[in-house]
C-alpha positions as CSV (number, residue, x, y, z in Angstrom):
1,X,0.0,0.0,0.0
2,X,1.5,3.1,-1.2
3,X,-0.8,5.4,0.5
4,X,-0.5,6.9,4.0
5,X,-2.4,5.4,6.7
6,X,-4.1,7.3,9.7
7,X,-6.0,5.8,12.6
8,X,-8.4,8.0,14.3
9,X,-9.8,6.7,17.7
10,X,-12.7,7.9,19.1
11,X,-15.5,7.1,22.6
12,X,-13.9,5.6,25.5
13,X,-14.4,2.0,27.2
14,X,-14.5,1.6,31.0
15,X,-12.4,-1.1,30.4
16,X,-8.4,-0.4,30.8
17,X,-7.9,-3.9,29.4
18,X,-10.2,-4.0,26.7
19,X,-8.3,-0.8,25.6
20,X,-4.9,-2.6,25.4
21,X,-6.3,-5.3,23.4
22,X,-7.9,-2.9,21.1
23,X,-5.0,-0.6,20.4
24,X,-2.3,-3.5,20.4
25,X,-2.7,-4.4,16.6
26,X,-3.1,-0.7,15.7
27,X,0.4,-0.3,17.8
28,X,1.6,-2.9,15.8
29,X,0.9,-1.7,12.6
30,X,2.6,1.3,13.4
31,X,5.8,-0.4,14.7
32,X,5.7,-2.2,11.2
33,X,5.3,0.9,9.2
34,X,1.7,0.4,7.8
35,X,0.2,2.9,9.8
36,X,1.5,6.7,9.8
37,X,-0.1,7.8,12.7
38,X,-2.4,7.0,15.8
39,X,-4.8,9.7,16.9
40,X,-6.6,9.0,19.9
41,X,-9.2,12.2,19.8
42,X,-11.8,12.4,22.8
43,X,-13.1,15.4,25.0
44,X,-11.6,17.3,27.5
45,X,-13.9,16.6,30.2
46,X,-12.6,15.5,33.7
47,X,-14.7,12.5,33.8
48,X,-12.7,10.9,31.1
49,X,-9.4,11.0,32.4
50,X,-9.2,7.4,34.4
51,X,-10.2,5.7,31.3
52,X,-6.9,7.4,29.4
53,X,-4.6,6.3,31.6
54,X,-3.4,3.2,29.7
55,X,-2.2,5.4,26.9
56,X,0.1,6.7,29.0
57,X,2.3,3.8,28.5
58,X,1.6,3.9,24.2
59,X,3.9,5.9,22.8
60,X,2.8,5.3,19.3
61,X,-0.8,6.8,20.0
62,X,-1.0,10.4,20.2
63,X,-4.2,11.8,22.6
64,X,-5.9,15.3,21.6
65,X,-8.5,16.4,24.3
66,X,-10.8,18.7,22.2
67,X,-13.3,21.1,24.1
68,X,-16.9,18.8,24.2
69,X,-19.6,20.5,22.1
70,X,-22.6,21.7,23.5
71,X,-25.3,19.2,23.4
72,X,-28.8,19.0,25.2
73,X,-31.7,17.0,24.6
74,X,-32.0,13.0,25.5
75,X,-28.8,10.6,25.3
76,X,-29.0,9.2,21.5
77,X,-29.6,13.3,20.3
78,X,-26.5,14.2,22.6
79,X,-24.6,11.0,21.3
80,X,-25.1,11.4,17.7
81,X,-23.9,15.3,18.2
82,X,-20.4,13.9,19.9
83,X,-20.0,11.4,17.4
84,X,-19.9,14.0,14.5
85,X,-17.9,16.5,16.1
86,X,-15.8,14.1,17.5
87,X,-14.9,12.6,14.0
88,X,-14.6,16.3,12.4
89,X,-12.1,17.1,15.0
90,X,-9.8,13.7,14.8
91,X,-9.9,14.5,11.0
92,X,-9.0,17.9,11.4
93,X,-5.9,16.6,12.9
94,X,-4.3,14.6,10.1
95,X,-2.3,16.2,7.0
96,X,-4.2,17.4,4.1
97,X,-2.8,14.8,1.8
98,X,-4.6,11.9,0.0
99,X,-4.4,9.4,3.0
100,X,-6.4,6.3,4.1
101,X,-8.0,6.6,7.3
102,X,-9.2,3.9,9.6
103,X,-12.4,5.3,12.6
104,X,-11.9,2.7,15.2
105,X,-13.3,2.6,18.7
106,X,-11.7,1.4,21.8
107,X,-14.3,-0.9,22.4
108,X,-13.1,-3.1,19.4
109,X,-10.6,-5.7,19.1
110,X,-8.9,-7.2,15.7
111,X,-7.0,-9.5,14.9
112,X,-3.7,-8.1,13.7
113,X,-3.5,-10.3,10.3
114,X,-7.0,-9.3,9.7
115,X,-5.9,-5.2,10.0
116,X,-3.4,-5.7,7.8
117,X,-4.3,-7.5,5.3
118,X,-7.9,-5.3,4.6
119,X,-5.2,-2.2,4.7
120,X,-2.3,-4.2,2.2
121,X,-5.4,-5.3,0.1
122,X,-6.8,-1.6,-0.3
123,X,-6.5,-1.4,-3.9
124,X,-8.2,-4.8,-4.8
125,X,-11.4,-4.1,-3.1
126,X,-12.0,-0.6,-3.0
127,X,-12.5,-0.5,-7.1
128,X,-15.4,1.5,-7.7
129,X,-17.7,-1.0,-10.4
130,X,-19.3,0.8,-13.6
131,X,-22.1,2.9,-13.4
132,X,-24.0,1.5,-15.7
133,X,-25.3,-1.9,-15.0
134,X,-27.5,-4.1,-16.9
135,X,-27.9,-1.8,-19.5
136,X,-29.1,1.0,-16.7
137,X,-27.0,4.3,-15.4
138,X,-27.7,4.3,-12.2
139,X,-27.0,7.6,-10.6
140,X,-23.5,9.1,-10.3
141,X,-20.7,7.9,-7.6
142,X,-20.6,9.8,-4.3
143,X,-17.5,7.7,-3.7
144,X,-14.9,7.3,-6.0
145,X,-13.3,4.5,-3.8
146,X,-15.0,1.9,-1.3
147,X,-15.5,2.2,2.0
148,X,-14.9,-0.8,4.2
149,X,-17.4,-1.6,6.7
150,X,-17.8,-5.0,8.8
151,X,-21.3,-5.3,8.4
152,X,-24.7,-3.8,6.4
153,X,-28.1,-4.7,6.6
154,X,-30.2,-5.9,3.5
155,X,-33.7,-5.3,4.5
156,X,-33.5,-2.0,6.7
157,X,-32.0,0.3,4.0
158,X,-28.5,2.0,5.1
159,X,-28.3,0.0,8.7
160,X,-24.8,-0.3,9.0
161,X,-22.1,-0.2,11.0
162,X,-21.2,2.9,11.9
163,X,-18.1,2.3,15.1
164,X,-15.3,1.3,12.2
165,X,-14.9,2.1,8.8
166,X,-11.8,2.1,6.6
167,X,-11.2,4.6,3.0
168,X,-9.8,7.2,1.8
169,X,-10.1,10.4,3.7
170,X,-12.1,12.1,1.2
171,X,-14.6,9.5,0.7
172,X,-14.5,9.7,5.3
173,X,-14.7,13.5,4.9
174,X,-18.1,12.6,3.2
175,X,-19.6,11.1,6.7
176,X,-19.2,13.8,9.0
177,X,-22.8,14.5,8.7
178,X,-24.3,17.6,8.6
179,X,-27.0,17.5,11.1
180,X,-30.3,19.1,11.3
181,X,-33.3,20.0,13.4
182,X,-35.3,17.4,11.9
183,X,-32.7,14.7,13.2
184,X,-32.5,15.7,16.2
185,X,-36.5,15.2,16.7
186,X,-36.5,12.0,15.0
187,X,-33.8,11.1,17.8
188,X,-36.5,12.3,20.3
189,X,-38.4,9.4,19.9
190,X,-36.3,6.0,21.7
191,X,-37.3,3.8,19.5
192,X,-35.6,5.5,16.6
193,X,-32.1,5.5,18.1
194,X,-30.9,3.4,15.4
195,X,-31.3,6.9,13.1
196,X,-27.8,7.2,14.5
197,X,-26.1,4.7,12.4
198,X,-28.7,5.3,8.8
199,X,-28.6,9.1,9.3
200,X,-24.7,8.6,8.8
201,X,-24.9,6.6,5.5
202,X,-28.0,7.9,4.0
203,X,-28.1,11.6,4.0
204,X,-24.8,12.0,1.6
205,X,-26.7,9.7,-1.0
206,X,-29.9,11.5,-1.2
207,X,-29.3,14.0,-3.4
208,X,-28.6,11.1,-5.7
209,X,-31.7,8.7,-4.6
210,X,-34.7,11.1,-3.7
211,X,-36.5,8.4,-2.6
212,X,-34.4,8.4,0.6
213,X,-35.5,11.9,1.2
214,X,-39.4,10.3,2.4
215,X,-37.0,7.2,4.0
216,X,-35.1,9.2,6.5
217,X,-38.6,12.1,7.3
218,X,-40.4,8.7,7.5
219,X,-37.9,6.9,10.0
220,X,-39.8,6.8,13.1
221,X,-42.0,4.0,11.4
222,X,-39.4,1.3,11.2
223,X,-38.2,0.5,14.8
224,X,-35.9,-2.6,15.1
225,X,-38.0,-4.1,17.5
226,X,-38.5,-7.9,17.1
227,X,-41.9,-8.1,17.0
228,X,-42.2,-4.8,14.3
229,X,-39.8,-6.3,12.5
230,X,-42.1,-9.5,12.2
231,X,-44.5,-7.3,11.1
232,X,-42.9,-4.7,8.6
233,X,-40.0,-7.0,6.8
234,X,-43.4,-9.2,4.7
235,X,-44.8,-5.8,4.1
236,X,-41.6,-4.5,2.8
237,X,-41.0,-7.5,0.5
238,X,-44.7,-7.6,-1.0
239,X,-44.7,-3.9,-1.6
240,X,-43.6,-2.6,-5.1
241,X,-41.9,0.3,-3.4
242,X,-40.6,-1.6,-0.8
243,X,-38.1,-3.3,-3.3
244,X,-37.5,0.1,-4.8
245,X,-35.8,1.5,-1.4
246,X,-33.8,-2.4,-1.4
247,X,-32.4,-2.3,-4.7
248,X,-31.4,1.2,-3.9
249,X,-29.9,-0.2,-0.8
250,X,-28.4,-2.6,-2.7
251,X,-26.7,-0.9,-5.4
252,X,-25.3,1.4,-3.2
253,X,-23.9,-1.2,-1.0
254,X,-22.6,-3.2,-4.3
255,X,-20.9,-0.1,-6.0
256,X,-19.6,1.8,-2.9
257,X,-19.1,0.1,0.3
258,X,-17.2,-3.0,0.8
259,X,-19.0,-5.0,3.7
260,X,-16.7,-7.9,5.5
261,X,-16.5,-8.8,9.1
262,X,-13.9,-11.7,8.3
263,X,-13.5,-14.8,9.8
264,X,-14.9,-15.4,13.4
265,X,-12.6,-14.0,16.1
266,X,-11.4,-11.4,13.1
267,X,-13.6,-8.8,15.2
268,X,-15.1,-8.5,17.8
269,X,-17.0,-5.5,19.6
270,X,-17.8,-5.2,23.7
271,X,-20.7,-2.4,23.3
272,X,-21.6,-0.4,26.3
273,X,-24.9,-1.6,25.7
274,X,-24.4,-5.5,26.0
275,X,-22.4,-4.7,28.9
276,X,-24.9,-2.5,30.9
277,X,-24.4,-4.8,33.9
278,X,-21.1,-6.5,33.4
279,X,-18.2,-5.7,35.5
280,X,-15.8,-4.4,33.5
281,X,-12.8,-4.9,35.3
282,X,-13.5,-8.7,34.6
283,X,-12.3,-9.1,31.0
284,X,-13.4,-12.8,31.1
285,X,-17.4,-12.0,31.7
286,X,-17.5,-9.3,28.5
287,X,-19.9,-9.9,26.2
288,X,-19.4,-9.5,22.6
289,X,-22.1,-7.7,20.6
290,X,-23.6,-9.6,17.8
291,X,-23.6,-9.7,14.6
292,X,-20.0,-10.3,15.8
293,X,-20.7,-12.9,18.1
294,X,-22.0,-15.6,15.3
295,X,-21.2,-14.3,11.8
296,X,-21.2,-17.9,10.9
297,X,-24.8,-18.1,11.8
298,X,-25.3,-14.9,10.1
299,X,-23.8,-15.4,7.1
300,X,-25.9,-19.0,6.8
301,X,-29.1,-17.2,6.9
302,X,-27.9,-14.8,4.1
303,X,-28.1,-17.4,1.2
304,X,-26.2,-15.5,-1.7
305,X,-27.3,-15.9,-5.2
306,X,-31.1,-16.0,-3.8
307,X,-32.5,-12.5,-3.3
308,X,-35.6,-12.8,-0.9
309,X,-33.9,-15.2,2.0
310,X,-31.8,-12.3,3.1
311,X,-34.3,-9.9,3.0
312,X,-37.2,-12.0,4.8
313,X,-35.1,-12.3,7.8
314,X,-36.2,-10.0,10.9
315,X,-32.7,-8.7,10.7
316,X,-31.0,-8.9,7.3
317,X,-27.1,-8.8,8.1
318,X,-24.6,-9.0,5.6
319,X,-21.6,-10.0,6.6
320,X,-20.0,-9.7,3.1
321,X,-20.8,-8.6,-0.2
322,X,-21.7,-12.1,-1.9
323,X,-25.5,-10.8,-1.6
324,X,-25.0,-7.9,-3.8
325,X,-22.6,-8.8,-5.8
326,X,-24.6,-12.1,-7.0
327,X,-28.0,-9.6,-7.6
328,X,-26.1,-7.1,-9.9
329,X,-23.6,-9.7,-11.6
330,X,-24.7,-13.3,-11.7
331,X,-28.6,-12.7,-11.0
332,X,-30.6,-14.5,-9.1
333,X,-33.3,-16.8,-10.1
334,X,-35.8,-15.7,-7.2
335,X,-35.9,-12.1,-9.1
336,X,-36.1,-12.3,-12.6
337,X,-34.1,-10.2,-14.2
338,X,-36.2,-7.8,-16.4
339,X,-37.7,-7.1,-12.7
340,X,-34.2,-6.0,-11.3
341,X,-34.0,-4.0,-14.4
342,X,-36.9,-2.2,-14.0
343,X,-36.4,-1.4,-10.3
344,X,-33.5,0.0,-11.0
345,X,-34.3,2.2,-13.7
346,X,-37.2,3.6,-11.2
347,X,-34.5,3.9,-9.0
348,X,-32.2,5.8,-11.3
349,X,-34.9,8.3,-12.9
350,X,-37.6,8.8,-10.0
351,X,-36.6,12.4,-9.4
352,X,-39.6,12.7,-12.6
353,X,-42.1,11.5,-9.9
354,X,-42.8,8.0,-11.8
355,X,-43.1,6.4,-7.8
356,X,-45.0,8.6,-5.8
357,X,-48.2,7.5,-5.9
358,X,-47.0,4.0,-4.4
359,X,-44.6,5.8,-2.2
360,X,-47.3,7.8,-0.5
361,X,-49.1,4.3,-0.6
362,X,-46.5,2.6,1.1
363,X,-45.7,5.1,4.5
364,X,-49.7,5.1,4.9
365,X,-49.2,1.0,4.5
366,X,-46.3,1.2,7.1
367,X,-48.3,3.7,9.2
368,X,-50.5,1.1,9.8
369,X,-48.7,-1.3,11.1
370,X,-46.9,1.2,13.0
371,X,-50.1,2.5,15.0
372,X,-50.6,-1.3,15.1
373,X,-47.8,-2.1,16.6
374,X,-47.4,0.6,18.8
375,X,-50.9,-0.2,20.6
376,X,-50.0,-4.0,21.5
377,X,-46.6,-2.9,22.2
378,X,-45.6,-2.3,26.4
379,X,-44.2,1.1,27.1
380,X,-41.3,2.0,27.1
């Protein structure tokens, strides 16, 4: 790889063990010369400071306290504010060069062959596919090079992971997200906290795919609770433009992200949310988050070169690209092609309004079972 390589590190764990496992590859690389430069970024508030401490003993990882932004309103509005700014400051730090840059989290652990060979590899898997495809030009590239994330979701459109990613640093410049006063009030509402990882992904795009415009304002009505899920995933796969917004997702995860959370034991993440009650300073009873405690199971359940068994799963992970690669190359019998075709060139041209009278069909369809759902379901 004949690019530089920056880390950026960002959010804290309350473990100072977990931290040494998670910056001991990324230490590694650097000692070996295929990273340039560690940047541990965080805020300068007081209450942070015992969780630093182990860096005090990595020389290779340089910390930046940065004043915390102002932030008010619940937890996931406050938490999606810090996570912006906190990535817009760690890239502030780094040279103005063209430069691959790696968002990690503390909370995460790699294997070190894994690290290095996605970084060595860089070239072979971030190429950027044609435009047009099947005889459609779908609209133009936002990135001109992948971006490597561990894992996407085919049925909840632009659920991904949002804690790591890996590309160049203009294509990462891209995902500091400009946020606005309607985000912040979809966050109002608990059961759309997961706005926090779409909001990241999808706004960029939508100048591109206007149907994402209605997605993102109509958020609220696609919780990823079990039971809605059991409810909206048949709708959204017996709905005409339900498979418009997952070929969208699709293509866009086909032709500009590059989904892989490798082998298991490649990655692992201890979320502060598994771990609510775990006592940290027991590194034995951590509890890894999923999809990264099963990708086997996972990637089973995903049944590439078939379209509709990934997405009639409750929860559609990917946990590589085989899915999307086998709908836009090899086909899949379950979706006939002229089909595919035809989605995508609604896809590609409905800024002429050729979908909205079964868009507006569709959020009244998924109102429904929202209200539905919503009266059976307990409080929260």
């Amino acid at each position: 790889m004949s690019l530089p390589v920056d880390v950026v590190i960002t959010g804290f764990t309350p473990s100072t063990a977990l931290m040494e496992r998670s910056l001991a590859p990324l230490r590694q690389l650097h000692r070996e010369g295929v990273v340039r430069s560690i940047h541990y970024v965080t805020w300068d508030s007081a209450e942070i400071v015992p969780y630093l401490a182990p860096l005090a003993g990595m020389p290779e990882v340089v910390l930046t306290r940065v004043p915390q932004p102002q932030a008010h309103g619940i937890p996931e509005q406050r938490g999606l504010i810090y996570q912006v700014e906190n990535l817009a400051a760690a890239l502030r730090l780094l040279p103005q060069d063209d430069s691959l840059v790696l968002k990690w989290r503390p909370d995460f652990v790699a294997r070190h062959a894994f690290l290095r060979d996605k970084i060595a590899n860089f070239e072979t898997w971030s190429a950027v596919p044609e435009n047009v495809c099947l005889g459609v030009a779908m609209p133009p590239r936002l990135f001109q090079s992948k971006v490597w994330i561990p894992w996407a979701d085919a049925n909840s459109p632009f659920f991904f992971e949002d804690a790591i990613f890996f590309g160049m640093r203009r294509e990462v410049e891209k995902l500091v997200t400009p946020l606005t006063p309607a985000d912040m009030a979809i966050l109002a509402d608990v059961t759309c906290r997961w706005y926090v990882h779409v909001v990241r992904y999808a706004k960029p795009f939508v100048s591109r795919y206007p149907l994402l415009e209605n997605y993102l304002k109509h958020f609220r009505l696609f919780p990823m609770d079990v039971e809605h899920r059991r409810k909206i995933v048949p709708y959204l796969t017996d709905n005409g433009f339900g498979w418009h917004l997952l070929i969208a997702n699709a293509w866009i995860l086909h032709s500009q992200f590059h989904v892989d959370i490798g082998a298991p034991g490649d990655l692992s993440f201890y979320s502060n949310a598994v771990n609510r009650d775990t006592d940290w300073s027991q590194s034995a009873a951590l509890k890894t988050a999923f999809p990264y405690d099963d990708p086997t199971m996972w990637r089973a359940g995903t049944k590439p070169g078939m379209a509709f068994p990934a997405v009639c799963r409750a929860f559609g992970r990917l946990m590589d690209d085989e899915w999307q690669k086998a709908l836009f190359t090899t086909g899949t019998p379950d979706l006939p092609r002229d089909t595919l075709i035809a989605l995508m060139e609604n896809v590609a041209r409905c800024r002429n309004g050729r979908l909205a009278e079964i868009e507006a069909e569709f959020y009244r369809g998924a109102e429904r079972i929202y209200r539905s759902y919503r009266s059976v379901a307990p409080p929260e």
